[in-house]
N, C-alpha and C positions, 0 to 999 in steps of 0.2 A: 300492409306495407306498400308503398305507392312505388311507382317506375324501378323495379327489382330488378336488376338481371345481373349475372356472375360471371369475373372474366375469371381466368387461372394465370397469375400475373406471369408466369413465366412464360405462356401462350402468345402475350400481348404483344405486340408492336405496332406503334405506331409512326408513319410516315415519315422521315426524315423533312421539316421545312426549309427550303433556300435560305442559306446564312444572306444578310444585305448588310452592305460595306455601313457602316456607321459614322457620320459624320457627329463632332463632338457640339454638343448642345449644351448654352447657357444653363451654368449650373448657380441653378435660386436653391439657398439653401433651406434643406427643412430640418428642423431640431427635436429633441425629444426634452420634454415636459416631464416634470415628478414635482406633486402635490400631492402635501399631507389631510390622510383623510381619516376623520373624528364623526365619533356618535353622541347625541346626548339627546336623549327623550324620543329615540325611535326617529330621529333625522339626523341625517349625512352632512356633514360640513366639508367644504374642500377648500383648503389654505391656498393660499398666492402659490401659484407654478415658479419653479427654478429648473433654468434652463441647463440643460443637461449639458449639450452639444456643441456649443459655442460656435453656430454656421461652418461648424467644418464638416462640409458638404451636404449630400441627401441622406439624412437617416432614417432606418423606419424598422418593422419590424420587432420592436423589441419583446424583452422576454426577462422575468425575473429569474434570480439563480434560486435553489430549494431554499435559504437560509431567505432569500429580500433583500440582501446586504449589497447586492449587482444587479447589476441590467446587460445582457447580451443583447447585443443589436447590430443590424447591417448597415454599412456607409459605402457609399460613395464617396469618393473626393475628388476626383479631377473634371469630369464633368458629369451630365444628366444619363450617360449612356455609360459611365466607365465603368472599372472593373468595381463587382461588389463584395468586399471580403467583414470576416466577421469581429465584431468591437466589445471588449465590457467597459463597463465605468462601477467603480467602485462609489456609491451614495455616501458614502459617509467622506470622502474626500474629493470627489469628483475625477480622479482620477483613470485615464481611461491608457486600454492595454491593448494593444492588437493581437489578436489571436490567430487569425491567417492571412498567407500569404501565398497562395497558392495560383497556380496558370488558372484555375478552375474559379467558375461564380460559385458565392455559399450565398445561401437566403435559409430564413427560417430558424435562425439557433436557438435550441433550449435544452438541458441538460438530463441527463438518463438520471435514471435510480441509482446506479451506480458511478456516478458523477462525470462520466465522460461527456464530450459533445456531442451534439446530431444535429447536421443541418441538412440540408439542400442543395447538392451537390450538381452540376451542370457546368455545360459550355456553349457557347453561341454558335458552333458549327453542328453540332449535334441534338440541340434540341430539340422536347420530344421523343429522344431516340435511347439516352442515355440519364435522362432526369431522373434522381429521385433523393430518397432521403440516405445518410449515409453517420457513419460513426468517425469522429475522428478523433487523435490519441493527443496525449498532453502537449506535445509541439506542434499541434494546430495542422495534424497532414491527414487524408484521409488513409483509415485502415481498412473499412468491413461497409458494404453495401446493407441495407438492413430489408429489402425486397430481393425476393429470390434470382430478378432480372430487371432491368430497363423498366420505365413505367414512368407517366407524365405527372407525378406524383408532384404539386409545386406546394401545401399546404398540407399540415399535420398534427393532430394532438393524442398524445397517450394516454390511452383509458385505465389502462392496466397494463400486466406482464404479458398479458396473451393478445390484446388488440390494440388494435391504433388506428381512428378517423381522419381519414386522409380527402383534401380536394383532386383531385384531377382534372386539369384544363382543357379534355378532348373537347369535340366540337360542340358538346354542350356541358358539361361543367359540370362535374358530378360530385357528390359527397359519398365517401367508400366507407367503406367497413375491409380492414387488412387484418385478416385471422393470420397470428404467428404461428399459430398450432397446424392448419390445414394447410397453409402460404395460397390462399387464394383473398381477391381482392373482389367486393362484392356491392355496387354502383347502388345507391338507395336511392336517392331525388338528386332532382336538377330541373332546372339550370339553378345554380347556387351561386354566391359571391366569389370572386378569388381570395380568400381571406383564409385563416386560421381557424377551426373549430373550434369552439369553445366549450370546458367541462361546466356542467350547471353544479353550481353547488350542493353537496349531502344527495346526489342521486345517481346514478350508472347511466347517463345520457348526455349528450352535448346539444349546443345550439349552433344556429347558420343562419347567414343570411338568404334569402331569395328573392335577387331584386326584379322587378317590373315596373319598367315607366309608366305603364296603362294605370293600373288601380293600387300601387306603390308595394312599397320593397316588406318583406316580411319577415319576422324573426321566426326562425321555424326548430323544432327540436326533434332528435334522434334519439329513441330511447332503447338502450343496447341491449335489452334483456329480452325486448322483443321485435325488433328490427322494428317497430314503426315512428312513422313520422306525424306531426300535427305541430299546426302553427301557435306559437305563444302571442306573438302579439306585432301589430305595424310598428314599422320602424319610428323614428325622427324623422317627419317628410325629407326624403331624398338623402339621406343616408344610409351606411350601409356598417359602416364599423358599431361593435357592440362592447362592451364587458360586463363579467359578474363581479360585484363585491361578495365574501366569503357570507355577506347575511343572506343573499339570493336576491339585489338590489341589480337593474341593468343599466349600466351608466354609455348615453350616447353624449358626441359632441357636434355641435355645429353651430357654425360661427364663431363667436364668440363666448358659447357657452356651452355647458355641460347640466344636461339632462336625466333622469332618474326612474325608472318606472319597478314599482312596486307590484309585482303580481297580488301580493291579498289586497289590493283597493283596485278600486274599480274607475279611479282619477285620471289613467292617463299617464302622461311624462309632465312630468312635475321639473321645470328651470330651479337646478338646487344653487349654482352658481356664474357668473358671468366676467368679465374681464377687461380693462380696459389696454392692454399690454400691446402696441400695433403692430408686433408680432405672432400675437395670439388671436386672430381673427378668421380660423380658419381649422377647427379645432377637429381632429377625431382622439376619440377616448382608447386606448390603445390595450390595455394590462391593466389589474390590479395585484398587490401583492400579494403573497400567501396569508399575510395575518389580516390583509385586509384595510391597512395604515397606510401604501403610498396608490398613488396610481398615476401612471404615465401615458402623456398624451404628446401625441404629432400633431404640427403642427410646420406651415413652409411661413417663411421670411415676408411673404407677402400675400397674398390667398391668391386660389388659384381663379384663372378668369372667368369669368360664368358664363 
């Protein structure tokens, strides 16, 4: 197991940073993407993207509900710094519901085993100091912190009933392992992306990114049963977002297109689709759903400058 060390999260504190006044900034909107996605002879097809979002404002994050039938995701609406609260839309109608509204930022939402919410609970005077993951009840308010205390927790996926792979944004950026059982929180590699862990499919391990501009960013995996780490494979030059399809397929995007990489071939990222939509020019592949039929991508109004 590579760069190991163990905090006891309720030990942990870390430094309060200077809240800085925030001036409101040009808000370019970015939308969230769902396209249908089909098999047939052992290749992937991805239909025309339908815009989720309709430019009302920055969204991103998103997250399928256990059924597929919603997407939970974080917006922005009034400008690039405003307040971020949490959104679903129903697929099958487009219909979108706000969930919270609270003084507090949420990021990160995705749904417990027992159907409540968990997000990302924070505020801009206190970060760092009071971040983490949290529970909240069916009127969208929070009720129960799910870390024993405070902790920079900004990214999280659920392995099971007992553990959860969480990022934390200290000063180098680590991929944790959070024992519910012992409540200690236990730092495995870094520096990692700010992103979401991802569960690989049919196995008890997740993946992450770890980016490096020198000799490029790398998909790396955690595999829970024995704390270690080893890389699966380079990214899409210079990106960093990843997903699984339910067959154990890694779908990147960038640009204009969405890419493929098949661990049993030895081919590479294989371009399965491309787009000519001149809002789609700027692609990360974001989610796929539980059966494996949609996948949702981000995507901003205009790309971002290089």
């Amino acid at each position: 197991m590579t760069n190991a060390r163990t905090y006891f999260v309720a030990g942990t504190m870390i430094a309060a940073i200077a809240s800085r006044s925030a001036r409101a900034q040009e808000l370019i909107p970015v939308n969230l993407y769902v396209a249908d996605l089909t098999y047939e002879n052992g290749t992937i097809h991805i239909a025309v993207p339908r815009k989720l979002t309709g430019n009302r404002g920055i969204s991103s994050q998103p997250s399928f509900t256990p059924d597929g039938k919603s997407v939970l995701f974080v917006s922005r609406r009034d400008s690039a710094n405003a307040q971020s609260d949490i959104y679903r839309i129903d697929l099958a109608t487009d219909a979108e519901t706000r969930i919270t509204a609270t003084p507090e930022m949420e990021n990160s939402p995705t749904v417990t085993p027992d159907g409540r919410l968990m997000v990302i609970r924070w505020t801009p005077a206190t970060l760092f100091k009071e971040w983490g993951p949290w529970i909240y009840d069916s009127n969208g308010q929070p009720s129960q912190g799910v870390l024993p205390g405070p902790d920079t927790v900004g990214y999280y996926v659920r392995v099971d009933s007992m553990t959860f792979v969480m990022v934390r944004p200290t000063t180098r950026r680590a991929v944790a392992i959070f024992d519910t059982g012992n409540r200690t929180m236990t730092d495995v590699d870094w520096p990692v992306a700010n992103l979401p862990p991802q569960r690989i499919p049919g196995q008890r391990a997740v993946s992450y990114t770890r980016p490096d501009s020198v000799a490029g960013n790398r998909i790396r995996r955690l595999d829970l049963a024995t704390g270690r780490t080893s890389e699966i494979a380079p990214t899409v030059p210079g990106k960093i977002v990843h997903a699984w399809t339910p067959r154990g397929l890694i779908l990147m995007g960038k640009g204009n297109a969405v890419f493929a990489l098949d661990r049993s071939q030895v081919t590479g990222w294989k371009q399965l689709a491309s787009f000519t939509d001149p809002e789609l020019q700027d692609i990360n592949t974001y989610v796929v759903s539980p059966k494996g039929d949609k996948l949702v991508m981000i995507s901003p109004v205009k790309p971002a400058k290089r």
